[in-house]
C-alpha positions in Angstrom: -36.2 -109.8 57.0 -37.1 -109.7 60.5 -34.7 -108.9 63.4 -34.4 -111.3 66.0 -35.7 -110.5 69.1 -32.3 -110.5 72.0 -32.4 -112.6 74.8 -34.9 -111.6 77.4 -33.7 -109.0 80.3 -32.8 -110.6 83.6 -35.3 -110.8 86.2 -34.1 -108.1 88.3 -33.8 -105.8 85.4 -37.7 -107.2 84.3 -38.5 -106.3 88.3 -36.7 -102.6 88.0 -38.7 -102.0 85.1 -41.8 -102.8 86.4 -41.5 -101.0 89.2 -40.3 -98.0 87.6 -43.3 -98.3 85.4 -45.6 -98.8 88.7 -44.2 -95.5 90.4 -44.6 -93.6 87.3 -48.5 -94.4 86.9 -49.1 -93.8 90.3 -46.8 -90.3 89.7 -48.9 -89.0 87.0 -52.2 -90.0 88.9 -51.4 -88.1 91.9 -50.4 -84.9 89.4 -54.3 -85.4 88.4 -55.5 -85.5 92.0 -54.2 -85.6 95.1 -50.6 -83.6 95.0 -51.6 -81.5 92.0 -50.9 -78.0 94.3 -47.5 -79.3 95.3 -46.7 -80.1 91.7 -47.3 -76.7 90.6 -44.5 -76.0 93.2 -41.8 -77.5 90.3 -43.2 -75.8 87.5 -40.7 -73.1 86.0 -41.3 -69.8 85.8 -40.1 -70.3 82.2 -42.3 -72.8 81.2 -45.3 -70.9 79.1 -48.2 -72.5 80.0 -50.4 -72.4 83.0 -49.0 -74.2 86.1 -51.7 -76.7 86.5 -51.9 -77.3 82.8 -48.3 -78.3 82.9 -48.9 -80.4 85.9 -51.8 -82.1 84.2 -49.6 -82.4 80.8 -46.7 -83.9 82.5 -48.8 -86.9 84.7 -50.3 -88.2 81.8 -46.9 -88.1 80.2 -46.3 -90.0 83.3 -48.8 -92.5 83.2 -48.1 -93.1 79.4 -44.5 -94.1 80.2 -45.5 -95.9 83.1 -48.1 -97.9 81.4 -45.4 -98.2 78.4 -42.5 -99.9 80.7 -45.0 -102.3 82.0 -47.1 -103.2 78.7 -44.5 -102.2 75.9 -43.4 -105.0 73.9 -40.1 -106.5 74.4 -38.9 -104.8 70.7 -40.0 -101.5 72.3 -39.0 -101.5 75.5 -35.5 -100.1 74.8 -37.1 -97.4 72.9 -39.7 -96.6 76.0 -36.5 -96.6 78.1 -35.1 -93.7 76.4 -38.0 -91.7 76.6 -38.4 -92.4 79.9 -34.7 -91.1 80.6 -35.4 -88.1 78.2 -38.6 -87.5 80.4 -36.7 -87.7 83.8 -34.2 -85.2 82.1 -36.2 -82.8 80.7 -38.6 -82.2 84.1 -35.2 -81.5 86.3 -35.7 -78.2 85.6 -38.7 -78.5 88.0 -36.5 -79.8 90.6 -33.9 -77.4 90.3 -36.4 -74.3 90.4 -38.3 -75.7 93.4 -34.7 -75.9 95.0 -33.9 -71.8 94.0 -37.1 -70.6 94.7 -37.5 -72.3 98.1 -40.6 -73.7 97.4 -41.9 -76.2 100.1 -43.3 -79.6 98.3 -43.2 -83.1 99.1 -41.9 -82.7 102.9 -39.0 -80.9 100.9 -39.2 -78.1 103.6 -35.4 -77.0 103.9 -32.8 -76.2 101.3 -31.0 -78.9 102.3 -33.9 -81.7 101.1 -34.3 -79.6 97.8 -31.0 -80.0 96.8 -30.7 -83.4 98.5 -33.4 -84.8 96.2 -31.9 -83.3 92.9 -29.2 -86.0 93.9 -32.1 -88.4 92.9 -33.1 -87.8 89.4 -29.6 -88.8 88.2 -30.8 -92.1 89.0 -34.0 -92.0 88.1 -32.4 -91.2 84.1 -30.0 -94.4 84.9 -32.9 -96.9 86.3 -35.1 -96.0 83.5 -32.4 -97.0 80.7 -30.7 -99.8 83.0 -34.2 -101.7 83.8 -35.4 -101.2 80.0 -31.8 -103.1 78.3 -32.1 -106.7 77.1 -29.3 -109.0 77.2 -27.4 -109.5 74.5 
């Protein structure tokens, strides 16, 4: 027996995922290459492996989700939204310790933007598993 595929997502939920899945591959790229020394900024002190391996580990996790929320097949793409969410969840840590440790990154030069942007990843957890639901 096969399941019936639901009703596909509305368009503005079909636009958040793609651009969620857009920002995450160009994400991981720049982990690769251009912003790989402020990346190592986020990584934990706790974390043990290397700083850039981490970095290098985490954007092509990046770019695998991304390329997952644009490519993933509509069965999969609720699945792809949880990990997505999971991901977003399991690199605050990053955030949190670039906001202790004062560590300038991203134009985040004062306490005030380090804590301002861990504000942000809340809803980066909610688009991903919002933009990745289908309608039922």
């Amino acid at each position: 027996m096969t399941k019936q595929l639901d009703k596909p997502a509305p368009k503005g939920r079909t636009a958040a995922r793609i651009a969620l899945g857009a920002i995450l591959v160009l994400a991981g790229t720049s982990h690769l290459t251009f912003a790989r020394d402020d990346f190592r900024a986020q990584v934990p002190e706790f974390v043990p492996l290397k700083e850039d391996t981490t970095v290098l580990l985490s954007g092509v996790a990046e770019i695998t989700l991304g390329a997952a929320l644009l490519f993933a097949p509509r069965s999969q793409r609720e699945r792809v939204g949880g990990l997505a969410a999971a991901f977003f969840t399991a690199i605050f840590p990053g955030n949190i310790a670039q906001a202790i440790h004062h560590r300038d990154a991203f134009g985040l030069d004062s306490d005030a933007k380090r804590v301002g942007r861990l504000f942000g990843q809340p809803l980066l957890i909610a688009w991903a598993w919002w933009s990745t639901r289908t309608a039922k």
